[in-house]
Structures are given as C-alpha cells and as structure tokens.
Rosetta silent file (secondary structure, phi, psi, omega in degrees, C-alpha in Angstrom):
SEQUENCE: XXXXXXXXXXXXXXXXXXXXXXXXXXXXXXXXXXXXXXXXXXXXXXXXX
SCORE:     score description
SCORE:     0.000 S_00000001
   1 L     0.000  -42.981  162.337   32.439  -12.504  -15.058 S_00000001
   2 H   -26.528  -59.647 -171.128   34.893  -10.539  -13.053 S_00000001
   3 H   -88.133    4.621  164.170   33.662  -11.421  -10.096 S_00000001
   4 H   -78.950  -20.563  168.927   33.885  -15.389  -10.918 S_00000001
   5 H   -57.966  -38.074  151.557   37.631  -15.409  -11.328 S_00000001
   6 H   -63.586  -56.401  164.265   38.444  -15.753   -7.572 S_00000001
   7 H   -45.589  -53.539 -171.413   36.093  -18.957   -7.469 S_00000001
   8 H   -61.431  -23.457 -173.151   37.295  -20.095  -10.137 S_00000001
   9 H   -66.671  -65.649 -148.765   41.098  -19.480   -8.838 S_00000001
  10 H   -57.231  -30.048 -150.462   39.636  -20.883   -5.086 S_00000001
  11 H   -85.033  -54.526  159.721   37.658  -24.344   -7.161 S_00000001
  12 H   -23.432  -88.705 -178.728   41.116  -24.702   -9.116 S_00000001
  13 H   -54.524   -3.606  173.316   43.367  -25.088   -5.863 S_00000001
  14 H   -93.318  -58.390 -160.546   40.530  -27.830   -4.039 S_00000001
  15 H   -79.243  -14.676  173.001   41.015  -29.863   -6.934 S_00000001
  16 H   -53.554  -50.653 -166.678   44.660  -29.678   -7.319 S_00000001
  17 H   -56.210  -53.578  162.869   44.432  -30.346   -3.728 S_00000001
  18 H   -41.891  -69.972  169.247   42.006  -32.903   -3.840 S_00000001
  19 H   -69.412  -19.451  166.196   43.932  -34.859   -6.280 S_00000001
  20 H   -44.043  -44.966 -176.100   47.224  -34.627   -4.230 S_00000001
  21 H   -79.117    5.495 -175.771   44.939  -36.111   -1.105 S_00000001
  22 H  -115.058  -32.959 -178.848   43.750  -38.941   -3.032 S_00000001
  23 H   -73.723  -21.871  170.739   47.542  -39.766   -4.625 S_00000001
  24 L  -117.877   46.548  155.865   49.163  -39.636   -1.506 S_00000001
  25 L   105.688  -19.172 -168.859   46.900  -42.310    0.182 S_00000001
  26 L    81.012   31.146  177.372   43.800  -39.896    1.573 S_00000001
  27 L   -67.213  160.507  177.866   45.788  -38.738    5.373 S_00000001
  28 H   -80.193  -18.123 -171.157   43.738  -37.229    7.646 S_00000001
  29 H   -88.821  -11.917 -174.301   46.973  -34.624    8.582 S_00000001
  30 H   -84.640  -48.007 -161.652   47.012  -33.988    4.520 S_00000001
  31 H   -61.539  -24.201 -176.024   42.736  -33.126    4.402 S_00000001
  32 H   -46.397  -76.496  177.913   43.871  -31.043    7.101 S_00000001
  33 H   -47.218  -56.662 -170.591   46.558  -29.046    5.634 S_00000001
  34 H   -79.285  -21.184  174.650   44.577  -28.634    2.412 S_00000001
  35 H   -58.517  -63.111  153.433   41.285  -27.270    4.701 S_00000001
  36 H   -25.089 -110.949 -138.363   44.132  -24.816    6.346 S_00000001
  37 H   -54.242  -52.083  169.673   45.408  -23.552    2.840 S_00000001
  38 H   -24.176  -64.412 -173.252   41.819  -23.468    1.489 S_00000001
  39 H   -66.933  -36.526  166.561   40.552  -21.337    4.253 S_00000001
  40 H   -64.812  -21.166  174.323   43.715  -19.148    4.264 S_00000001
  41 H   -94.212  -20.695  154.045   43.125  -18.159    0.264 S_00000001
  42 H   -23.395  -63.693  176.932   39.481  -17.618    1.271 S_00000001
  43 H   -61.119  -52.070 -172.654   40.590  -14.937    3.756 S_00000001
  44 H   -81.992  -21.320  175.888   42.858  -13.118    1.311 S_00000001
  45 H   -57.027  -36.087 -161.807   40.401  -13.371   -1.613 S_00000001
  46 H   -82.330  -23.051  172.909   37.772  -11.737    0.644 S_00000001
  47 H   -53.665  -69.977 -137.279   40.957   -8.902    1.581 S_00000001
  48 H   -88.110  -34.008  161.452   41.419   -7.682   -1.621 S_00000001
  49 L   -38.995    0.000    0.000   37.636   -7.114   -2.485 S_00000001
C-alpha cells in the first residue's frame, strides 16, 4: 500500500492537470507544460526511493 501512494500522488496531479488543459481551451504549449511538470515529479518520486 506504501508503495501506491506516489502513483496515487503522480495520477492525482494528471488529472488536476488534465482538467486545467481542457478548461483553458486544450493549448498545445499548456499539454506541454503539464508533460514537463509530469515528467519532472516522476524524476523526484523515483529520487527519493
């Protein structure tokens, strides 16, 4: 269960993200930005293991 709590964190912040990208029209420089932020909590999740 432990180890489901960073997914669950990382699943959390795509959909926040997701709905933000659908609410401000669907830009291509916003899917961006949220791919970038995605990939960057990715990186630190996999740090701290």
């Amino acid at each position: 269960m432990i180890l489901l709590l960073p997914f669950i964190k990382v699943l959390i912040v795509i959909t926040l993200l997701f709905g933000l990208w659908v609410l401000l029209g669907g830009s291509v420089l916003f899917a961006f930005i949220s791919i970038v932020i995605t990939g960057l909590l990715l990186v630190r999740q996999h740090d701290f293991i």
